[in-house]
C-alpha positions as CSV (number, residue, x, y, z in Angstrom):
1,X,0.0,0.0,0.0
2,X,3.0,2.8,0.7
3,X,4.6,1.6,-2.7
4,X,0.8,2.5,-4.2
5,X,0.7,6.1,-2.2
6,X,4.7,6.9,-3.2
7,X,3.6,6.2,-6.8
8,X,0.4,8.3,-6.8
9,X,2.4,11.6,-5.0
10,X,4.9,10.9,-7.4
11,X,2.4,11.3,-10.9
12,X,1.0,13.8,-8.9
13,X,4.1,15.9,-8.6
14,X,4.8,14.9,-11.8
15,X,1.0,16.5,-13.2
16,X,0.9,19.7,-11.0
17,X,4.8,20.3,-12.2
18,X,4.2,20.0,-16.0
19,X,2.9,23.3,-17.3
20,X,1.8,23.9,-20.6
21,X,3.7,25.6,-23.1
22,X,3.1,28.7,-24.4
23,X,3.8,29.4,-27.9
24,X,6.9,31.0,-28.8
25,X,6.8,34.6,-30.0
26,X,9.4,36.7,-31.6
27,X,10.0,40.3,-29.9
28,X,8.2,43.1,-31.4
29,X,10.6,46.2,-32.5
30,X,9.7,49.9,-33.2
31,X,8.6,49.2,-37.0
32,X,8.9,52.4,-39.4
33,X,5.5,52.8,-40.1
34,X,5.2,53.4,-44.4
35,X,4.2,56.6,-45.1
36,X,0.9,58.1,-45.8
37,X,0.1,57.8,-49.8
38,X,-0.4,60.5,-51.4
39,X,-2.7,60.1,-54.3
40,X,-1.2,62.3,-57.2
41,X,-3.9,63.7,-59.9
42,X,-3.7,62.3,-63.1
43,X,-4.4,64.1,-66.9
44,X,-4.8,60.6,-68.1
45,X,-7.6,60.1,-70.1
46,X,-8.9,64.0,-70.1
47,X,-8.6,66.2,-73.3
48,X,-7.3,69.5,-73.0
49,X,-7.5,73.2,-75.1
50,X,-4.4,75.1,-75.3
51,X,-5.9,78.7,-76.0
52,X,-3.6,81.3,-75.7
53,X,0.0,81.8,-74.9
54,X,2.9,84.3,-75.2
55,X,6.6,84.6,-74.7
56,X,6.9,85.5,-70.9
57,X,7.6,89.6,-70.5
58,X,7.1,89.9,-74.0
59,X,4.7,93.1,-75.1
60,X,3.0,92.4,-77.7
61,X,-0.4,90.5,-77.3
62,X,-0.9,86.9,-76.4
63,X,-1.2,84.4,-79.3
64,X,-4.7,83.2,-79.3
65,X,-4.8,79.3,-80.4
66,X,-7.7,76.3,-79.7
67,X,-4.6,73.4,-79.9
68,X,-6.1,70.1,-78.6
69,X,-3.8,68.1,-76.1
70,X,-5.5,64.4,-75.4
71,X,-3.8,62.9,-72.6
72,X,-3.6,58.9,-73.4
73,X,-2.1,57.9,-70.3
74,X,-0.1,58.8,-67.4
75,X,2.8,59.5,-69.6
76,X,1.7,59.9,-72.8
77,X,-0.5,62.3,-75.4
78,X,-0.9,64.1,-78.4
79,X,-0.3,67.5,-79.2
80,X,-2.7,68.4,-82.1
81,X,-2.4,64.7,-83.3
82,X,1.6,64.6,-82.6
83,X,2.5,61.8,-80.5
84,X,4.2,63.5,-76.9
85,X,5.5,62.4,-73.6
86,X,4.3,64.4,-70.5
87,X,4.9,63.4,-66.3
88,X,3.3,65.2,-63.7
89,X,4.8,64.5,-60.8
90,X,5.2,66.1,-57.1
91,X,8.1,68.4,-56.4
92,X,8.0,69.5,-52.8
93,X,4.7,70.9,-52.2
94,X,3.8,71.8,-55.9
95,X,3.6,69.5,-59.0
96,X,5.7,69.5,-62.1
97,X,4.1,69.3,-65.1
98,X,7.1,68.8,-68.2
99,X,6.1,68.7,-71.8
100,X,8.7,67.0,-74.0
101,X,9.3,67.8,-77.3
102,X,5.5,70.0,-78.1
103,X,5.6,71.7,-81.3
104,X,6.1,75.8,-81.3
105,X,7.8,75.3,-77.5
106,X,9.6,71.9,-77.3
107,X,10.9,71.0,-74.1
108,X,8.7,73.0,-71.4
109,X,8.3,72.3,-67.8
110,X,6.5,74.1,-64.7
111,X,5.3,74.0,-61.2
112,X,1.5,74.4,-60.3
113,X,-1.0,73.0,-57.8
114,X,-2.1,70.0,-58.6
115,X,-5.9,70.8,-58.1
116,X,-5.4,72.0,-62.0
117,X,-6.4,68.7,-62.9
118,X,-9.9,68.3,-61.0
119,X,-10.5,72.2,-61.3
120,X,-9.7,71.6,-65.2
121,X,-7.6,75.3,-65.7
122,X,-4.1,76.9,-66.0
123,X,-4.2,80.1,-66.5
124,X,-1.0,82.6,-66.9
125,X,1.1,79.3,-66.2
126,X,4.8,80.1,-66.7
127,X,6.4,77.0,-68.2
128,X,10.6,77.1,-68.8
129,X,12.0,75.6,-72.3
130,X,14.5,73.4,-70.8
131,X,17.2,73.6,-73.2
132,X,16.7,77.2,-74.3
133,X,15.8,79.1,-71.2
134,X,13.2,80.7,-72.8
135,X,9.6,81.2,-70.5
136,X,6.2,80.8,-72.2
137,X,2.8,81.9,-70.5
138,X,0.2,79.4,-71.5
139,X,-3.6,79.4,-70.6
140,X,-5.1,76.0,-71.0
141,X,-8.7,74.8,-70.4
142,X,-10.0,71.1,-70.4
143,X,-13.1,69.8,-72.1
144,X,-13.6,66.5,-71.5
């Protein structure tokens, strides 16, 4: 009868003893959250009237034009049926909008809001030529 008791308090040292494991997890570090996404505006699809422009500071009267630009995608488009590239992209608080290679001012490129897109205007918008220095005013309008 004692050999019966010592094996009983043993299994039940053995039981109360035995815990259950607790799965392992890895420590947590200070993750760099991403940051916030910032949705930029995009021309794609939209059509757009170029309707008057001008050499910047020059006197004589603005050159008054209905050009149609039709923005294909988010890098391409047509300039009065030429095929173009364009990006729109941020730049510090402001967008860039560059032009490549548009007939009458070739390389252009210049910094606006980008609520031009959704408010569908640019008015007196001073884009640089990039390889010629020279400034252009340009008004432009969308349609569709």
């Amino acid at each position: 009868m004692k050999k019966i008791i010592v094996i009983l308090s043993v299994l039940v040292f053995f039981m109360t003893s035995c815990q259950k494991e607790e799965p392992y997890e890895p420590p947590t570090y200070n993750q760099i959250p991403n940051p916030p996404q910032t949705e930029i505006p995009s021309f794609a699809g939209t059509t757009w009237v170029l309707y008057k422009y001008n050499l910047f500071g020059q006197l004589s009267g603005y050159q008054n034009t209905s050009d149609t630009l039709v923005f294909l995608s988010n890098y391409e488009m047509t300039y009065q049926g030429v095929p173009c590239k364009y990006s729109f992209r941020l730049s510090s608080s402001t967008y860039n909008l560059t032009f490549t290679e548009i007939p009458i001012f070739g390389t252009i490129s210049g910094f606006m809001s980008g609520s031009v897109v959704s408010y569908g205007k640019i008015e007196f918008q001073r884009f640089k030529n990039l390889y010629t220095s020279q400034e252009w005013v340009i008004f432009m309008k969308k349609i569709k």
